[in-house]
C-alpha positions in Angstrom: 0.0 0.0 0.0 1.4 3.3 -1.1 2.1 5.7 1.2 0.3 9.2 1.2 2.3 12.5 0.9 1.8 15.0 4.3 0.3 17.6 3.7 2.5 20.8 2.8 1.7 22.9 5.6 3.4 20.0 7.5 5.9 19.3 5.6 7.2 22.6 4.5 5.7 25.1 6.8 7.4 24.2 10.1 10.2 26.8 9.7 8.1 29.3 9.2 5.9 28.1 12.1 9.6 28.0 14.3 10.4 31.6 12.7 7.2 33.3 13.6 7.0 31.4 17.4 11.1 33.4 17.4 10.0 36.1 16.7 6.4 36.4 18.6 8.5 35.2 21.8 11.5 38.2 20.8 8.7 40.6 20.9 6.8 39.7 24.2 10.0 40.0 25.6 10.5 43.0 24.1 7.3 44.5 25.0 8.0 43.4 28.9 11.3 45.0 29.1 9.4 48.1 27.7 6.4 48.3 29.6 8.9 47.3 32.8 8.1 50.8 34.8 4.2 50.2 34.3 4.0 46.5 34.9 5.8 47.5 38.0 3.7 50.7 39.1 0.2 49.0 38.4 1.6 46.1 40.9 2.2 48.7 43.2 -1.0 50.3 43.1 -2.9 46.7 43.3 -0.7 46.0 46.3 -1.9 49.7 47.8 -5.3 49.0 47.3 -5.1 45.5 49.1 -3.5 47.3 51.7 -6.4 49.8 51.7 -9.4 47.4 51.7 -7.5 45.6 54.6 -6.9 48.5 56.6 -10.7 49.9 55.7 -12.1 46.2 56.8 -10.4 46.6 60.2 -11.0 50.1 60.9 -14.5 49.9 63.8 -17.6 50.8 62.8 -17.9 53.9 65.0 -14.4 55.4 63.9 -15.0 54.9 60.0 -16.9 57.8 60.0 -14.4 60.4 61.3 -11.7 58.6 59.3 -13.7 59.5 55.7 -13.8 63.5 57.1 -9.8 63.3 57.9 -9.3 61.8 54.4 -11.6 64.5 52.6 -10.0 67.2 54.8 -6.5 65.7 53.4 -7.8 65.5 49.8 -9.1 69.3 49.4 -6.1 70.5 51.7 -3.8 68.9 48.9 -5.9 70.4 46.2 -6.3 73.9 47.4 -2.3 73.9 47.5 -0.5 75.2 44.6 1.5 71.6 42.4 -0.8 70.0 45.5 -2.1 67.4 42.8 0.8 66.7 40.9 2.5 66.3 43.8 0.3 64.2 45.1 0.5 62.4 41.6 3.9 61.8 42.0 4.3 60.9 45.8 1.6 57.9 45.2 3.6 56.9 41.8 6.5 56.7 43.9 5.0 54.7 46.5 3.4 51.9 44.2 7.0 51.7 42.3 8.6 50.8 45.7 5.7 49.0 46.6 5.5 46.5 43.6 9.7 45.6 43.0 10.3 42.7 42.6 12.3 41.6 45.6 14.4 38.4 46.6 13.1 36.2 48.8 15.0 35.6 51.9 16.6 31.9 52.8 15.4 31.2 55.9 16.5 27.8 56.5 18.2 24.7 54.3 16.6 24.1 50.8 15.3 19.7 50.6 18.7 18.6 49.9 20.3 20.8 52.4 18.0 19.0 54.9 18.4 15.9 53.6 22.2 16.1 54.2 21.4 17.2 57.9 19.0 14.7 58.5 21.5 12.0 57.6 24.0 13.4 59.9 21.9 13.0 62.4 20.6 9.4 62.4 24.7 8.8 61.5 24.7 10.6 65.1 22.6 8.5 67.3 24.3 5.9 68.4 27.1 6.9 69.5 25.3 10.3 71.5 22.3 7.9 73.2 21.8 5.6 75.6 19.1 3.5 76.2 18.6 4.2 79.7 17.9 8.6 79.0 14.6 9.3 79.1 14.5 12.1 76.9 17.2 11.4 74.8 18.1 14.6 72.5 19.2 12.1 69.9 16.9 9.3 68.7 16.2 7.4 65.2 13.5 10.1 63.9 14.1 12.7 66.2 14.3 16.3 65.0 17.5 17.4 63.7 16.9 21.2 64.4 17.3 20.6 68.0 20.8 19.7 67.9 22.5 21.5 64.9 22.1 25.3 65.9 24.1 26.9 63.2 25.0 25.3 59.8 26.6 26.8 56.9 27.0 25.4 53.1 28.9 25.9 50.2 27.6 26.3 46.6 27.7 22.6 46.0 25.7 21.9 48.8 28.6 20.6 51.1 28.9 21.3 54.5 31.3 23.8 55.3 30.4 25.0 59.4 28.1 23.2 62.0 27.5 23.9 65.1 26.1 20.3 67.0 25.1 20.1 70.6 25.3 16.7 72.5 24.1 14.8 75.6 26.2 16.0 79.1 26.7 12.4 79.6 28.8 12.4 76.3 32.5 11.4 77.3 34.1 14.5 75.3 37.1 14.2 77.7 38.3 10.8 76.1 40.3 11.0 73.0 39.1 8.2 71.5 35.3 9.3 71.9 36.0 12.4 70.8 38.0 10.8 67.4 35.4 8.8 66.6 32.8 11.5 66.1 35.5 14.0 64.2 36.0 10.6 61.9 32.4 10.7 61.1 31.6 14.1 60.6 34.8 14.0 58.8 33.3 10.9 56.3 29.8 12.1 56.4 30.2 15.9 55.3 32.8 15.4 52.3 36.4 13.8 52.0 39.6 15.8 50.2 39.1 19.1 52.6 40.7 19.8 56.2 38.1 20.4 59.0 38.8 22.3 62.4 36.7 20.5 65.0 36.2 22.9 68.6 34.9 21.0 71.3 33.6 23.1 73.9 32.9 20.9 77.1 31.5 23.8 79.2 28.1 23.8 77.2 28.2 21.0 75.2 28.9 21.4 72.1 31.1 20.8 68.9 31.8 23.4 66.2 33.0 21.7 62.6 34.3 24.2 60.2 36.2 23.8 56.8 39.9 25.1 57.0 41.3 27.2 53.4 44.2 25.6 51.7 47.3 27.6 53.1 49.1 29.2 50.5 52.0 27.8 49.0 53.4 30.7 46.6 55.7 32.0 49.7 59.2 31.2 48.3 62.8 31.8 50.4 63.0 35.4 51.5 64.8 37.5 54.2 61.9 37.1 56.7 61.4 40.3 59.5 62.8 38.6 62.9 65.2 39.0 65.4 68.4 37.1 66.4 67.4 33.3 67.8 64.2 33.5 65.6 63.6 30.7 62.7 60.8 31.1 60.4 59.8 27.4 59.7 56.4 28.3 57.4 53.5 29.9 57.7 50.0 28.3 59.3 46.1 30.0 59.8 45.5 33.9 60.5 43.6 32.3 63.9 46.3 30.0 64.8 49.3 32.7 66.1 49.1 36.1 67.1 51.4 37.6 64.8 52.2 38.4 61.1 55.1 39.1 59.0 55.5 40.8 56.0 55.9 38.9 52.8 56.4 39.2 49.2 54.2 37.2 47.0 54.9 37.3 43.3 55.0 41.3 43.0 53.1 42.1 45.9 53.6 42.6 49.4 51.2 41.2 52.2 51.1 39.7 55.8 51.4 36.0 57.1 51.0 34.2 60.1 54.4 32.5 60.3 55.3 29.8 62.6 58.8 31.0 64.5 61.0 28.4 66.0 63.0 30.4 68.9 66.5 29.1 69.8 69.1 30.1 72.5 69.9 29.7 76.5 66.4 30.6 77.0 64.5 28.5 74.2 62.8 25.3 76.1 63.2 23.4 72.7 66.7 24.4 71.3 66.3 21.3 68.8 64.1 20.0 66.4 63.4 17.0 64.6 61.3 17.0 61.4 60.0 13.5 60.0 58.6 13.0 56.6 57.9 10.9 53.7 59.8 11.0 50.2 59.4 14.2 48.8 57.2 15.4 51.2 59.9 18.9 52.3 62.0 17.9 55.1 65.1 18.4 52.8 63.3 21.6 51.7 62.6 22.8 55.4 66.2 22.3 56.6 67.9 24.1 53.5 65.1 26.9 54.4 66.4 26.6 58.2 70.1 26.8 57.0 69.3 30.2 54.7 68.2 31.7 57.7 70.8 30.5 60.0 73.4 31.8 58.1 72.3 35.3 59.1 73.8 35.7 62.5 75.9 32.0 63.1 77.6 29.0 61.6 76.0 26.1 59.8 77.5 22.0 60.0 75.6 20.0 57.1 76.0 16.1 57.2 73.7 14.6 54.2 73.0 10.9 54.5 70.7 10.7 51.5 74.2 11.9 49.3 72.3 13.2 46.5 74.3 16.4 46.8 70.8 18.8 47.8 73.1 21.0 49.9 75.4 21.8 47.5 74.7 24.9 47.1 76.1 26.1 50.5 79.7 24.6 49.8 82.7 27.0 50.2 79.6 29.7 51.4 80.8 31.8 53.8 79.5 31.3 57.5 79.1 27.2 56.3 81.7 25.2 57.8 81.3 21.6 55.8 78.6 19.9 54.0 79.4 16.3 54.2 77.8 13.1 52.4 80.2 10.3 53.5 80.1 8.1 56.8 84.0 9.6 57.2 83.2 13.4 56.9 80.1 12.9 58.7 81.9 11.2 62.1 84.8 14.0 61.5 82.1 17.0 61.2 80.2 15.6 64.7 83.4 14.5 66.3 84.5 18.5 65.6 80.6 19.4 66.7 80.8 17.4 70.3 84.6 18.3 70.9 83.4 22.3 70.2 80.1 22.2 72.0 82.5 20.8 75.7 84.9 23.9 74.7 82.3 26.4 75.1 81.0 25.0 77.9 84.1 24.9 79.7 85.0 28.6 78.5 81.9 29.9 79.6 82.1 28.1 82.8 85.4 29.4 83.5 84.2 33.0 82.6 81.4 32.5 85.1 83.6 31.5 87.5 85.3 34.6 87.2 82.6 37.0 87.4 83.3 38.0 83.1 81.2 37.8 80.3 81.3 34.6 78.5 83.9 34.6 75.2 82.6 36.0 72.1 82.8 32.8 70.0 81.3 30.9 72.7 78.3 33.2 71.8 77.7 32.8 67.8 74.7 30.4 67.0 76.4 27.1 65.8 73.4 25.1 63.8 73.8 21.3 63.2 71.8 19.8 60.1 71.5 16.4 60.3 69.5 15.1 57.1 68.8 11.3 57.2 71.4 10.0 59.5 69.5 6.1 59.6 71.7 6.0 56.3 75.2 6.5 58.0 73.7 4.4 60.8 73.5 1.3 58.3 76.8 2.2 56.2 78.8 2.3 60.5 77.2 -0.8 61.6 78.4 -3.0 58.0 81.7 -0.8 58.7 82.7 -2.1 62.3 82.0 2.3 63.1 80.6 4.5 65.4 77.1 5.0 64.7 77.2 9.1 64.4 74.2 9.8 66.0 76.1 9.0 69.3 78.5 12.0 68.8 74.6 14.3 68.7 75.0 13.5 72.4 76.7 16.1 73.7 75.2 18.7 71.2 71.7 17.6 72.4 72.1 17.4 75.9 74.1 20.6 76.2 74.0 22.4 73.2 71.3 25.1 74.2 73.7 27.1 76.9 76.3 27.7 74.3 74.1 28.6 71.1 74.7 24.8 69.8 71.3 24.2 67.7 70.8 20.6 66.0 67.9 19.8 63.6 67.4 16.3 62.5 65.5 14.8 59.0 64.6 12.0 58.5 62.3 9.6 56.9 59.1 7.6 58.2 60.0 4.5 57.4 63.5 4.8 58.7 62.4 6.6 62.4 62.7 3.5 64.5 66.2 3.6 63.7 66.8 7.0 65.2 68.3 6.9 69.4 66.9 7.4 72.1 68.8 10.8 72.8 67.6 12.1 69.5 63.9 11.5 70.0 64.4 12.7 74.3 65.8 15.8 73.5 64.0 17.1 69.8 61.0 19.3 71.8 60.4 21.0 68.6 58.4 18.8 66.0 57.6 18.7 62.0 55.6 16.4 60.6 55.6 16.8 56.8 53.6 15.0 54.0 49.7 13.5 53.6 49.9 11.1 56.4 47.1 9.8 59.0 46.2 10.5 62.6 48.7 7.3 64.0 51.8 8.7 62.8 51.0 12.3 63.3 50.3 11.2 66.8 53.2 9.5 67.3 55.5 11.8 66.3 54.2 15.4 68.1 52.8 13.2 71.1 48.9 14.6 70.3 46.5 14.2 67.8 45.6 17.5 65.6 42.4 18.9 65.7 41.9 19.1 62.5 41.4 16.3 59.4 44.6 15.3 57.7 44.8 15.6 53.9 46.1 12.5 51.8 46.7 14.9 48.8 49.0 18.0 50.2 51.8 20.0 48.5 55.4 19.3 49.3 56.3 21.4 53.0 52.6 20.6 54.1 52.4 19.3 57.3 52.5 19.9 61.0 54.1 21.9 63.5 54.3 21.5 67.3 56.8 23.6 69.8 57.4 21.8 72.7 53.7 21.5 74.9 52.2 24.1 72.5 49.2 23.5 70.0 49.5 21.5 66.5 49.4 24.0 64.0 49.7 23.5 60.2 52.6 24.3 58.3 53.4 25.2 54.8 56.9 25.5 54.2 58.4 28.2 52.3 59.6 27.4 48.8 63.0 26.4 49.1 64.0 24.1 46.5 68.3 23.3 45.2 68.8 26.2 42.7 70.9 23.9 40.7 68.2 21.2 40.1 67.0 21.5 36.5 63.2 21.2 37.6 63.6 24.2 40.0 61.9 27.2 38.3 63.7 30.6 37.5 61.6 32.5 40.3 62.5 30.0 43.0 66.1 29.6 42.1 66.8 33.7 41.9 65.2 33.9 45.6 67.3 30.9 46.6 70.5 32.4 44.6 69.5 36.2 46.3 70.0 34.4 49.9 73.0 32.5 49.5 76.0 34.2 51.5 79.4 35.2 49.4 81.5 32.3 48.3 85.5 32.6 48.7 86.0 34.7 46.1 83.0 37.6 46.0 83.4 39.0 42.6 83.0 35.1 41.1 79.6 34.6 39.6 77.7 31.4 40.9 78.4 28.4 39.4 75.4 26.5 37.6 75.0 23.6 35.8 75.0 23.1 32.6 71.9 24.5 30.8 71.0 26.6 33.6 71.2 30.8 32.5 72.6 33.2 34.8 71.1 36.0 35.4 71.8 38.9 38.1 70.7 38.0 41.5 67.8 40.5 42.6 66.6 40.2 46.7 63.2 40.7 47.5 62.8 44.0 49.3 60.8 43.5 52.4 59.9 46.6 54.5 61.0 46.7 57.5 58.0 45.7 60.6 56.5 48.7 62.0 
């Protein structure tokens, strides 16, 4: 059976049927944006009379009357007055334009999804704040969330990004492991890849959750504002310290909380040990360290990893050796130990005397131990002296005559670190996307916040002594003569490198490598 044609307006009209619904829609819409001002004004004046019929309706029966005579009296006072009705024109115009805007509504509370999210958090909640025995438990399986999340906060994509939860008194907030558990599930339940701040405060009962910004990681190596016995070891949250220093970003100047090490007689943790995985900054944190310690003292380097990342200070003024064999590292401690007893027994004799302690028993001395496990292997198969042994004396008595040591090393290799080295290290770094165990283990105390798995190299953790776990971005510090190292970072490294032997020499870089002058950031000084 053949097949019948359509029908031509069918088949051949609809572009003109598209083209004339185009253009009927282009000039609605045109039309709207014209008659805008009256569509709004008429609203207005609809809205006014609503208002007026309401107002009339609940006006009493015995005071309508006197109402209609103050009205007249208004109307012929405002058209005996001279412009009285245009005025008057214009002042209710006015009035119906504001009147009928079209105005935003206010969010009052969470949109269904929103909801959803904190409904979920709470039946996630229940069992670990109720117990069967409360009679009026404040969290129960169909119970209303409202009651217990007070404050909440979300970001465009509908994540959570600050709550604010209350929880029974009974609630064991003042175990660690309790209080872990919940942080782990908040931490699960709200959205993985970010760092959370959780605030417990036990007084009232209650547990603030709030999404943490990424700390910046465009600080490079600069000459950072401090004074003598002061070591900038990175920068951590505006909230965390109560002080800033200026820095130079890119081409701009601004502020940073900074993390400062202090050092000396007086510092209760004169060392520091900073433990990492590969690639995760420690080498970056102790060349950073060693920039800024060759300011006002003398820096030892012993290198076990021998992949030459400190050769850049070599022949430097104010650096004694750098060392990456098990011989030059067991002379440069031998020399360490042997000239950490001499100033102790020149500035005991000065004492003794009633004088002023020697001048060179006064200059910082800073011992960088990077990955000394390695030498501890290469003695042991040698019949040697393991070199950590010689850190003794440094450690122990290294603070009363400016003798600083800061160790590196590796987490699969900290076992093999002594027992002097992890006694007398107050001063803690923890670098690289790790979890809560060996954070813990390493600063003594959990953070309060999530740890990332996915961090920058010089991300990690900082803890002085007793104090608070704050987080840490090391400045960018990376070997100027590595091939990878961009042009920016290696001129700021170049800028801070003290004069070689001979001044006038230009730096030596590899092969491949342009030089180009060496221009310092200029920092102002702090007011």
């Amino acid at each position: 059976m053949a097949r019948r044609p359509l029908p031509r307006i069918l088949s051949s009209g609809g572009a003109q049927i598209a083209r004339s619904r185009e253009i009927a829609r282009t000039a609605a819409d045109s039309a709207t944006d014209v008659l805008h001002p009256l569509i709004t004004v008429s609203r207005g004046l609809r809205k006014l009379a609503a208002t007026g019929r309401q107002k009339w309706a609940a006006t009493p029966r015995e005071r309508r009357g006197p109402t209609l005579f103050l009205v007249a009296a208004g109307v012929l006072v405002v058209a005996l007055i001279p412009y009285g009705p245009l005025i008057a024109l214009v002042t209710v115009m006015a009035a119906a334009a504001w009147k009928g805007r079209v105005r935003t509504p206010v969010r009052t509370g969470p949109d269904e999804a929103e909801a959803g999210r904190l409904k979920a958090l709470y039946e996630a909640l229940v069992p670990y704040f109720s117990v069967p025995e409360d009679p009026a438990p404040l969290y129960a399986h169909g119970g209303e969330w409202s009651k217990t999340f007070s404050e909440y906060e979300f970001d465009g994509n509908g994540r959570l990004t600050r709550l604010r939860v209350r929880y029974p008194a009974y609630f064991t907030d003042g175990e660690a492991a309790a209080r872990t558990r919940i942080e782990r599930l908040l931490h699960a339940k709200s959205g993985r890849g970010r760092e959370y701040l959780f605030t417990w405060d036990e007084e009232v009962n209650e547990l603030v959750m709030s999404v943490l910004p990424a700390l910046s990681t465009a600080i490079a190596a600069q000459r950072f504002v401090t004074v003598p016995g002061e070591t900038v070891l990175g920068f951590t949250d505006a909230d965390a310290v109560q002080r800033t220093v200026p820095v130079v970003i890119g081409d701009e100047i601004g502020q940073a909380p900074p993390v400062v090490w202090r050092t000396g007689p007086r510092s209760t943790e004169p060392h520091l040990l900073a433990v990492g995985e590969p690639g995760s900054g420690t080498t970056t944190l102790l060349r950073s360290i060693a920039l800024q310690a060759l300011q006002h003292g003398d820096v030892l380097v012993v290198e076990g990893s021998g992949t030459g990342e400190y050769a850049c200070l070599t022949g430097r003024a104010g650096v004694l050796t750098v060392e990456c064999g098990l011989a030059g590292a067991l002379a440069g401690l031998e020399w360490a130990a042997h000239e950490t007893e001499r100033r102790l027994i020149a500035a005991n004799r000065a004492r003794q005397a009633g004088q002023a302690a020697p001048d060179d028993t006064k200059r910082p001395l800073w011992i960088l131990v990077d990955r000394p496990s390695v030498f501890g292997h290469l003695a042991a198969a040698d019949g040697r002296m393991d070199p950590q042994e010689l850190l003794s004396v440094p450690l122990r008595h290294g603070r009363a005559v400016q003798v600083t040591v800061v160790v590196a090393e590796q987490f699969d290799s900290i076992g093999a670190l002594s027992e002097t080295v992890r006694t007398h290290t107050r001063a803690r770094v923890v670098l690289g996307g790790i979890g809560f165990p060996e954070v813990e283990s390493v600063l003594g105390v959990a953070p309060r916040t999530t740890p990332a798995t996915d961090v920058p190299p010089g991300r990690g953790y900082a803890r002085l002594g007793n104090g608070p776990v704050l987080r840490l971005q090391v400045p960018a510090t990376p070997d100027p003569f590595d091939h990878a190292t961009t042009e920016a970072h290696r001129q700021a490294v170049l800028a801070l490198l003290p004069p070689g032997p001979d001044d006038t020499a230009p730096v030596a870089l590899p092969p491949g490598i342009p030089a180009k002058p060496l221009t310092p950031p200029t920092v102002p000084a702090k007011p």
